[in-house]
C-alpha positions as CSV (number, residue, x, y, z in Angstrom):
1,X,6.8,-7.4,-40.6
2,X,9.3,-6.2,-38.1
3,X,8.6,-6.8,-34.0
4,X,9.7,-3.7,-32.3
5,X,11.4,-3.9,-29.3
6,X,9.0,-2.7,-26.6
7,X,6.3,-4.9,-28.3
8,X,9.1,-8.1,-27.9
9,X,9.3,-6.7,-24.2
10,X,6.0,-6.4,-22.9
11,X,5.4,-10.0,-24.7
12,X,8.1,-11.5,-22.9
13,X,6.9,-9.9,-19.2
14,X,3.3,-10.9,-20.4
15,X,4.4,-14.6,-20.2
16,X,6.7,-15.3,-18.1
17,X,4.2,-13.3,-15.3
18,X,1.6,-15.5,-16.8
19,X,4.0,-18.8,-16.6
20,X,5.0,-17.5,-12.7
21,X,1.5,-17.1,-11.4
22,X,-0.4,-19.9,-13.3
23,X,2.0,-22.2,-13.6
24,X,-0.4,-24.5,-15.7
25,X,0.0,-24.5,-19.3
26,X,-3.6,-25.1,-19.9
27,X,-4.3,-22.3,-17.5
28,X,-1.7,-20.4,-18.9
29,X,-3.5,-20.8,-22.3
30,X,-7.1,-20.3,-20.9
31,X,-6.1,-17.3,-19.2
32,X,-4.6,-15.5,-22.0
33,X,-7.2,-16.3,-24.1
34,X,-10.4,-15.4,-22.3
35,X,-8.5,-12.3,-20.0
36,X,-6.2,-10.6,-22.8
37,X,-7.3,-11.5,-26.4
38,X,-5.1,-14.3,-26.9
39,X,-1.7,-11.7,-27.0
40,X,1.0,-12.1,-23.9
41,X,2.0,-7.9,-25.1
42,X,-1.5,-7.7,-23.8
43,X,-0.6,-9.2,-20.2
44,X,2.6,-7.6,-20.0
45,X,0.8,-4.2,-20.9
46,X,-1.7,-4.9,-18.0
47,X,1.4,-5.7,-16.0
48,X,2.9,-2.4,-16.5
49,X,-0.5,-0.4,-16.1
50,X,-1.1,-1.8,-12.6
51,X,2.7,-1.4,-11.8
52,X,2.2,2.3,-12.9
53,X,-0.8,2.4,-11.0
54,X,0.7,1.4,-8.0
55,X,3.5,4.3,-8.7
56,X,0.9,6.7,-8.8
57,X,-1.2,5.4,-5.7
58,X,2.4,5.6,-3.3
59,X,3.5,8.8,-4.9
60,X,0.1,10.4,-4.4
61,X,-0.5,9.3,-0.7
62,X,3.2,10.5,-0.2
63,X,2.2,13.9,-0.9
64,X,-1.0,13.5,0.7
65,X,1.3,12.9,3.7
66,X,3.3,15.7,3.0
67,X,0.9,18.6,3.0
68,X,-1.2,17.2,6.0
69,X,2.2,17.1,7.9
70,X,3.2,20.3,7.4
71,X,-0.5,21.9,7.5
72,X,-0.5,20.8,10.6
73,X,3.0,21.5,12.3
C-alpha cells in the first residue's frame, strides 16, 4: 500500500513536534498513544488544525478591528 505524501507530511510534523515538546521517548510514546490513537499523522493533523485555528482567530479579530475602526471614524 502506497503512503501519500501529505499523510508522510503530517506524520513527520506529528513527531518531530512530539520529539520537540516532550523530549522523553517514553513520554513521547505515552503521549501518542493515549492523546492521538497511537498515529503521529494524528498529531501533526492536530498541529495543523490549531495552526489553522489560530489563522482564523488573527484574521477574524483583524476585521473585527477593521469595521469598528472605520464605524467609528
Amino acid at each position: 500500500m502506497k503512503v501519500r505524501i501529505g499523510e508522510r507530511l503530517l506524520a513527520k510534523t506529528g513527531e518531530l513536534y512530539l520529539q520537540l515538546r516532550l523530549r522523553n521517548k517514553s513520554a513521547v510514546e505515552r503521549e501518542l498513544t493515549i492523546k492521538y490513537g497511537g498515529q503521529y499523522r494524528n498529531a501533526g493533523l492536530m498541529l495543523l488544525f490549531d495552526v489553522l485555528m489560530a489563522l482564523a482567530v488573527v484574521a477574524v479579530v483583524g476585521l473585527v478591528t477593521i469595521v469598528l475602526y472605520f464605524t467609528t471614524v
